[in-house]
N, C-alpha and C positions, 0 to 999 in steps of 0.2 A: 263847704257849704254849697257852692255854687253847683257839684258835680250831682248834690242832691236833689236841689234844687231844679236843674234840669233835666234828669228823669221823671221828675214827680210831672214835672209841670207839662199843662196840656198841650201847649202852643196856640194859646187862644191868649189873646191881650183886646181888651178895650180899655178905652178911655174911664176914667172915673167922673160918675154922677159930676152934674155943674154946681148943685147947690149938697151942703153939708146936711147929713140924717144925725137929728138929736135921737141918743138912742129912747128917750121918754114915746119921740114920732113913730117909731117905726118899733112899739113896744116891747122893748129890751129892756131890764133891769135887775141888777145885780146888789149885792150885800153881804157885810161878814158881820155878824156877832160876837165882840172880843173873846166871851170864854163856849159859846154854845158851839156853834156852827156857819155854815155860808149856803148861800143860797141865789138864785137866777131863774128869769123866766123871758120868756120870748115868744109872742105870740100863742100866747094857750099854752106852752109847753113851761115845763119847769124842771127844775132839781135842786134839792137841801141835803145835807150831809154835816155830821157833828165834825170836828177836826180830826183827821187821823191820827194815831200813835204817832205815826213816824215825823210827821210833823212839829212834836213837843220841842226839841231845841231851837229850833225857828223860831216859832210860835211865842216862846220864853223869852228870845232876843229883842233891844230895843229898839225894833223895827216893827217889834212884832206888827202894829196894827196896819200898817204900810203894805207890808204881805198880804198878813188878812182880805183887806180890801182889793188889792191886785189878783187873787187868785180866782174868786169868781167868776170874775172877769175872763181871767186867762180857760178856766172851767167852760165858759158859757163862748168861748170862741174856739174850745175844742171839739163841743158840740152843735153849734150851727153857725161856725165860719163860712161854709160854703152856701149859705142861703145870703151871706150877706155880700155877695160879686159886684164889684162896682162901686161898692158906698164908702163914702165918707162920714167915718162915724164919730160922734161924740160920744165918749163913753158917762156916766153922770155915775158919782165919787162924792160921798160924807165927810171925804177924809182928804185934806190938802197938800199933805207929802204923798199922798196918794198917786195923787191931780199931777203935780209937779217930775215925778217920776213920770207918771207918761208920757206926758208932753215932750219933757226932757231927752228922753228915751232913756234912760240913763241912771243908776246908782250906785254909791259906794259900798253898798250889801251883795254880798255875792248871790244869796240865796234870789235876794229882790231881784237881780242880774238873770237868775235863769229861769224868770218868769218873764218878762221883759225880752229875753230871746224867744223864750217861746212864743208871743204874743206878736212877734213880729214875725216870727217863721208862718204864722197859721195868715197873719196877713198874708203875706207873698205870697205863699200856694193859694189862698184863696182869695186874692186879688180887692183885698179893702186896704184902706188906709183908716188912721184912728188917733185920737185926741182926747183929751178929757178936762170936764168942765166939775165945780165946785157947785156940787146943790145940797140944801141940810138937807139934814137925815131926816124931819117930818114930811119932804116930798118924797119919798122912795118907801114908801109904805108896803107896795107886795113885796118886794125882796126884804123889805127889812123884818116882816112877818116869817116868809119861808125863813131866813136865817134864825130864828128865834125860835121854828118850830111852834108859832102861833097859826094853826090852819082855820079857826074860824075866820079869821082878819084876811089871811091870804084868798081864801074862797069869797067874801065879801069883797074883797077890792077888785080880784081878778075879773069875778063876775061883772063890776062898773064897766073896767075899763072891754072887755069883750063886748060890750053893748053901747059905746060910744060909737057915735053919727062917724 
């Protein structure tokens, strides 16, 4: 890991932010819909996706909703990890085993396990640290929309929150 690790990496280390970025602050929000799809968005940007095939044995196991919720997440630090250099993030989670896995760093699911390395691999090369905090699921309204494949609700909200002071 380590040998990978140091080719990747640029040679460029700062210090991490002094105060912690709620990801709601610095508008990131993620969500899975147990049998639809998952979904994320970050600043203006977004992506929804119904579950893949190859995902069904996971998906079936009783973790499944654990996964569910971590993979967005991992999804949405695949593709704007590197805008987030330096922060300290709180991720915001529906789901409590969720929460508790990441914190943790840690599971006894293997599948949950190779998310969780990845989530950490994408921290390291792109230089965040991360956390997550328990919010209900009526506060996560755009991602919980994009995951449902409700786009009126997602355009409605999206649009608020782009045009908050």
């Amino acid at each position: 890991m380590w040998y990978i690790f140091l080719n990747q990496w640029n040679c460029v280390s700062f210090f991490y932010d002094t105060f912690t970025t709620n990801a709601a602050d610095f508008e990131l929000y993620t969500d899975a819909a147990s049998t639809l799809g998952f979904g994320g968005y970050f600043k203006g940007h977004w992506f929804c996706s119904s579950w893949p095939p190859e995902l069904q044995n996971i998906l079936d196991s009783d973790m499944s909703m654990a996964f569910r919720e971590l993979y967005p997440i991992v999804v949405a630090a695949v593709l704007w990890g590197k805008h987030w250099t330096r922060k300290r993030i709180v991720f915001h989670c529906d789901n409590e085993s969720t929460v508790n896995i990441i914190n943790k760093g840690r599971s006894k699911v293997q599948d949950i396990m190779k998310l969780m390395r990845k989530l950490t691999w994408l921290a390291a090369i792109n230089n965040f640290t991360f956390s997550s905090k328990h919010i209900p699921g009526v506060k996560n309204v755009i991602a919980d929309s994009l995951s449902r494949f409700d786009f009126q609700t997602f355009r409605k909200e999206a649009r608020k929150q782009m045009h908050k002071p």
